[in-house]
C-alpha positions as CSV (number, residue, x, y, z in Angstrom):
1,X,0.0,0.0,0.0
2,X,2.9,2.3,0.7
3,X,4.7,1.6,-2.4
4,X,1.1,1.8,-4.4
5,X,0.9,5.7,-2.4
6,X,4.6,6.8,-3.6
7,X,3.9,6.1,-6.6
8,X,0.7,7.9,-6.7
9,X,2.2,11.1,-5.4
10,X,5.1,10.8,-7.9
11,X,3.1,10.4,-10.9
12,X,1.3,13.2,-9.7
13,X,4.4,15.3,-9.0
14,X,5.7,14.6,-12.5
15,X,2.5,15.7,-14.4
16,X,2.4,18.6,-12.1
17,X,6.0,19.6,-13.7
18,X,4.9,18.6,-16.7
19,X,1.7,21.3,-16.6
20,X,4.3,23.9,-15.0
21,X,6.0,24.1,-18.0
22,X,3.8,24.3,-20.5
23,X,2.4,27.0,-18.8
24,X,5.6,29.0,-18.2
25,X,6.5,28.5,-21.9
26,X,2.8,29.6,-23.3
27,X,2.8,32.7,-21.1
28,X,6.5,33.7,-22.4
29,X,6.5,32.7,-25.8
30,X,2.8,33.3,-27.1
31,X,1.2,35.9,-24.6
32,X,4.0,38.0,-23.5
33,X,3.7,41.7,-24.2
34,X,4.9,42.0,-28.3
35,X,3.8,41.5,-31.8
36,X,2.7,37.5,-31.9
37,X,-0.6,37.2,-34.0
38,X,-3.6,36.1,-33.5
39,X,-3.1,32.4,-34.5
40,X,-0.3,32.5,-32.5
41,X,-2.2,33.4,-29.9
42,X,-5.7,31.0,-30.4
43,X,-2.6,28.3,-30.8
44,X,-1.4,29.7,-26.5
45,X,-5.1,29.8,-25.8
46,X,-6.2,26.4,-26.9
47,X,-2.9,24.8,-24.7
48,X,-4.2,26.6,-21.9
49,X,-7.4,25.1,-22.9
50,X,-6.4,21.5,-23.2
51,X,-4.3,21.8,-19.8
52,X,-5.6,23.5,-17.5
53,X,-9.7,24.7,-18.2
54,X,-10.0,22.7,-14.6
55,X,-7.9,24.9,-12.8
56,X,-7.6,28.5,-14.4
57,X,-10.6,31.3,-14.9
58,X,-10.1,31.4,-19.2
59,X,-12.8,33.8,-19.2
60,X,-10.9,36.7,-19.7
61,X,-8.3,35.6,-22.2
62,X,-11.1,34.4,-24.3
63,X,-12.8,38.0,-24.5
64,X,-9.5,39.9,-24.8
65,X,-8.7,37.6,-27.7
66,X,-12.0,38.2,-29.1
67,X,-11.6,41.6,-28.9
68,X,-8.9,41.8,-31.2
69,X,-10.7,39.4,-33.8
70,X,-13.0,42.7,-33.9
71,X,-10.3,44.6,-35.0
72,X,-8.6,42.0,-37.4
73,X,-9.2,42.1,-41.2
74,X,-12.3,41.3,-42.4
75,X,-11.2,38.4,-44.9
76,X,-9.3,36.7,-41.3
77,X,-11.7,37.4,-38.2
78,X,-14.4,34.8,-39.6
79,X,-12.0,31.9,-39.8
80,X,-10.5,33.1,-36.4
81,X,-13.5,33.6,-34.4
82,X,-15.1,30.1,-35.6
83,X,-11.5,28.8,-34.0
84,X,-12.0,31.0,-31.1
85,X,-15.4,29.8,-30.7
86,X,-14.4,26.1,-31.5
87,X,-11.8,26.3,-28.7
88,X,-14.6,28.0,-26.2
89,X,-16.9,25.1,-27.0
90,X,-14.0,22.3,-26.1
91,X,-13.9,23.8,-22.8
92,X,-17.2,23.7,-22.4
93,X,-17.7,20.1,-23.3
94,X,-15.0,19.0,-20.9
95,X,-16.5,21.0,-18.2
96,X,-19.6,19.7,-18.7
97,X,-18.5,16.0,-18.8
98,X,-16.9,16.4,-15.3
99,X,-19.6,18.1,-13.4
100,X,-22.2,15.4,-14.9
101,X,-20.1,12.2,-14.1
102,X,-21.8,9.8,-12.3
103,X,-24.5,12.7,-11.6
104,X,-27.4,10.7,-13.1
105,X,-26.9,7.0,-12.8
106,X,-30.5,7.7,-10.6
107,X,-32.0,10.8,-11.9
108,X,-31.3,13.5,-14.8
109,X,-28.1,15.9,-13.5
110,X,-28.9,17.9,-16.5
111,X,-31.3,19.4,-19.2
112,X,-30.7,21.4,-22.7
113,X,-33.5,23.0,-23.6
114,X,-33.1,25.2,-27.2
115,X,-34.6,28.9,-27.1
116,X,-35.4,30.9,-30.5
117,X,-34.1,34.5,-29.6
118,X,-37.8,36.7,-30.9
119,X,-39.5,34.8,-28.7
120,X,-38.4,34.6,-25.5
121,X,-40.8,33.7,-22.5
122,X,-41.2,36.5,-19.2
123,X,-40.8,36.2,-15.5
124,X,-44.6,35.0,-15.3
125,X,-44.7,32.9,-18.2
126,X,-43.9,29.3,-18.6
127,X,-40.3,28.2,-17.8
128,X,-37.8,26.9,-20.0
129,X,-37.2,24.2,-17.7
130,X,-38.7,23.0,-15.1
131,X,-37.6,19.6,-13.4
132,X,-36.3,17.5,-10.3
133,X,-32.6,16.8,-10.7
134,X,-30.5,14.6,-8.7
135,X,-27.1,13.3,-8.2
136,X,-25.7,10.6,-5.4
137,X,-26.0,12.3,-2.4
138,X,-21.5,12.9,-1.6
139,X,-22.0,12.6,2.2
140,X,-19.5,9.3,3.1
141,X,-21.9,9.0,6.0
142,X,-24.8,8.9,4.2
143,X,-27.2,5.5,3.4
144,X,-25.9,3.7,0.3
145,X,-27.8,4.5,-2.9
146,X,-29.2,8.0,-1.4
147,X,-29.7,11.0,-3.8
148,X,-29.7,14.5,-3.8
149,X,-32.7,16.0,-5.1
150,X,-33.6,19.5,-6.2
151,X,-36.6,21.3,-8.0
152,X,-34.8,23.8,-10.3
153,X,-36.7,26.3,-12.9
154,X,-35.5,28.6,-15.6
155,X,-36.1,31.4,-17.5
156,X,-34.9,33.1,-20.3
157,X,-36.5,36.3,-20.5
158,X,-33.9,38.5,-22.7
159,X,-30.4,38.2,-24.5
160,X,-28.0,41.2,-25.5
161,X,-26.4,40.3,-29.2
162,X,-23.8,42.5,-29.1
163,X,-22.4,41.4,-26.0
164,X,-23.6,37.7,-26.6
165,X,-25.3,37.0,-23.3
166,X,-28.6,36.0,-22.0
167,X,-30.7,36.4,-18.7
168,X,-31.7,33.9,-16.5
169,X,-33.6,33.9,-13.8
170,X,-33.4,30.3,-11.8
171,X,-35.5,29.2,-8.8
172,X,-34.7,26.4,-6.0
173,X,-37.5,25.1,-4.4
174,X,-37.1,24.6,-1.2
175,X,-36.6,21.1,0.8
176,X,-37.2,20.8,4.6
177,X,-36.5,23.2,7.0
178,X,-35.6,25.8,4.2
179,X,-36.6,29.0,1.7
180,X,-37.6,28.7,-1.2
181,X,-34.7,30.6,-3.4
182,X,-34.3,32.7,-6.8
183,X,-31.2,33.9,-8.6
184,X,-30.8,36.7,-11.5
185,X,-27.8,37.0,-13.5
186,X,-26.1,37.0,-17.4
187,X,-24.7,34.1,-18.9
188,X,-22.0,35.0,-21.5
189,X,-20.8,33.4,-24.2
190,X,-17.1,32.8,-22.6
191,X,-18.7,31.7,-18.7
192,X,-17.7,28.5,-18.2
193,X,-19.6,26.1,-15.7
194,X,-16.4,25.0,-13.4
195,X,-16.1,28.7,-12.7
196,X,-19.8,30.1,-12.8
197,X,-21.7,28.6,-10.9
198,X,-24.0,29.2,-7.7
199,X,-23.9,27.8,-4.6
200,X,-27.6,26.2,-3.5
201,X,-26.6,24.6,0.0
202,X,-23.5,23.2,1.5
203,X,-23.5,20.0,-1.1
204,X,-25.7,21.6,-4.1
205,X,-24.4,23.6,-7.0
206,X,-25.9,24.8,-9.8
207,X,-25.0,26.2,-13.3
208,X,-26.5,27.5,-16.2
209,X,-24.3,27.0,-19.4
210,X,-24.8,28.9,-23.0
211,X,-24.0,26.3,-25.1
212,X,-25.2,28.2,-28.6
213,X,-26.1,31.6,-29.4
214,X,-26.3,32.9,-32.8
215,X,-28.7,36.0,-33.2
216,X,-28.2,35.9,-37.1
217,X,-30.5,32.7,-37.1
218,X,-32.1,33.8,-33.4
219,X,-31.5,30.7,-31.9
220,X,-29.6,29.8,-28.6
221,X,-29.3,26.3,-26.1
222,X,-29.1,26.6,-23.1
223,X,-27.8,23.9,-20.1
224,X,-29.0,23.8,-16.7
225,X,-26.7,21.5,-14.8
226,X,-27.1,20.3,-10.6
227,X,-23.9,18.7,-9.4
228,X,-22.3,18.1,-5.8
229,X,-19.7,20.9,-4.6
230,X,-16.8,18.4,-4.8
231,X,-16.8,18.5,-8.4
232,X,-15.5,21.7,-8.8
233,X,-12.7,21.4,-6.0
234,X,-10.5,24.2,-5.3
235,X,-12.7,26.4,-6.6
236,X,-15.6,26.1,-4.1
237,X,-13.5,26.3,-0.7
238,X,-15.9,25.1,1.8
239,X,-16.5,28.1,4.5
240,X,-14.8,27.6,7.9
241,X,-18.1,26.8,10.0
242,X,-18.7,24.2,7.1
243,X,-15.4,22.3,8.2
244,X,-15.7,22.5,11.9
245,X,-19.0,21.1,11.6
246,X,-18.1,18.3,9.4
247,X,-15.4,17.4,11.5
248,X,-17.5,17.1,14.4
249,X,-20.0,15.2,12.1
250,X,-17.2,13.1,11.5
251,X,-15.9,12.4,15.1
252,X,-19.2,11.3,16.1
C-alpha cells in the first residue's frame, strides 16, 4: 500500500512539472507583451485550454482575444473567431463531462433546452425548464444509494447580441426546514460552468451553461446543470463553520 501511495504522489508530482511548463512556456512565448498574431495566440489559448480549463478562470483571455478578432481584417476574423469559438466550445464540453459524471446513474443531472431568440418567454410565463434533478448524495456518512434531489426552474427572458449574453432567472424550491430561493444573473458566451456557478446549500451547486447563441438565425441552447460541490474542487472552498461542523460530524 505504501509503495502503491509513492507512486501515486510521484506520478502526480511529475504531471504537475509537466503542466508547470507548459504553462511558463505559453505565457513567455505566445502571450508575453509583443507583436505575436492572433493564430499565435488561439494556438497559446487552446494549450491553456487543453491543460488547465480545470484549474484557471479562461474567461478573460477568451474576451480579450476576441476583442482583437473585432479589430482584425475582415477576410481573417471569420475563420479566427469560428476557432475562437471552436476552442470555447472544447472547454465547455469537458467542463460539462466532469460536473455530470456519475451525476445521473438515478435521476437527470442535467437538461438542454433550445430557445429561439424573438420569442423569448417572461418572468410570469412558462419556464424553459422545469424539473427535479439529482445526483448521489456525496456525504461518506450517508445510506448507500441515497440521492440529492432538487426542484430547479428557468427562465430566459432577454439576451443582448452584441455582448452575446442572456438572462436567466433560476429558482430552487425549497426542501425541509428551508426557503424557497431565486437567482438573476447574465450568462455569456465565454462563462464556463467550473467557474460560474451558484452555490444552493452546503453540497448543491448549480449552473447554467450557454452552449449556442447565434442571433443571425435567433437561436440559442441553453444547459442547466445540478452537481455536488466536490466537483469543482479548489474552486468552491468550503466556509470555515462548514469544516468544523463536518469534522464534528465526523468524530461522532
Amino acid at each position: 500500500m505504501r509503495l502503491y501511495t509513492e507512486l501515486l504522489s510521484k506520478r502526480e508530482e511529475a504531471d504537475t512539472a509537466v503542466r508547470r511548463g507548459i504553462f511558463d512556456k505559453v505565457l513567455e512565448r505566445y502571450l508575453a507583451p509583443g507583436d505575436q498574431g492572433l493564430q499565435a495566440k488561439l494556438v497559446a489559448l487552446e494549450l491553456l485550454a487543453t491543460n488547465f480549463h480545470d484549474s484557471l478562470d479562461l474567461s478573460p483571455l477568451f474576451w480579450q482575444i476576441g476583442r482583437e478578432l473585432e479589430r482584425a481584417p475582415k477576410n481573417e476574423r471569420t475563420r479566427l473567431s469560428h476557432e475562437l469559438a471552436r476552442i470555447a466550445d472544447g472547454v465547455k464540453d469537458r467542463q460539462i463531462s466532469g460536473l455530470e459524471l456519475g451525476s445521473g446513474a438515478q435521476g437527470q443531472a442535467s437538461k438542454l433546452v433550445g430557445l429561439r431568440l424573438d420569442a423569448l418567454t417572461t418572468e410570469n410565463g412558462k419556464p424553459d425548464i422545469d424539473a427535479d434533478f439529482s445526483f448521489p448524495d456525496p456525504d461518506p456518512f450517508a445510506p448507500r444509494g441515497r440521492t440529492l434531489t432538487r426542484h430547479l426552474k428557468l427562465w430566459i427572458t432577454a439576451h443582448d447580441a452584441p455582448r452575446r449574453r442572456v438572462w436567466a432567472i433560476v429558482d430552487a424550491r425549497a426542501n425541509q426546514g428551508e426557503k424557497d430561493q431565486r437567482w438573476v444573473f447574465w450568462i455569456e458566451t465565454f462563462d464556463f460552468p467550473m467557474v460560474n456557478f451558484t452555490r444552493v446549500s452546503r453540497s448543491e451547486r448549480f449552473t447554467v451553461v450557454l452552449q449556442e447563441y447565434d442571433p443571425e438565425t435567433v437561436n440559442a441552447k441553453v444547459r442547466l446543470i445540478y452537481f455536488p460541490s466536490a466537483r469543482v474542487g479548489a474552486k468552491d472552498k468550503p466556509f470555515i463553520d462548514d469544516v468544523i461542523s463536518d469534522l464534528v460530524h465526523e468524530r461522532k
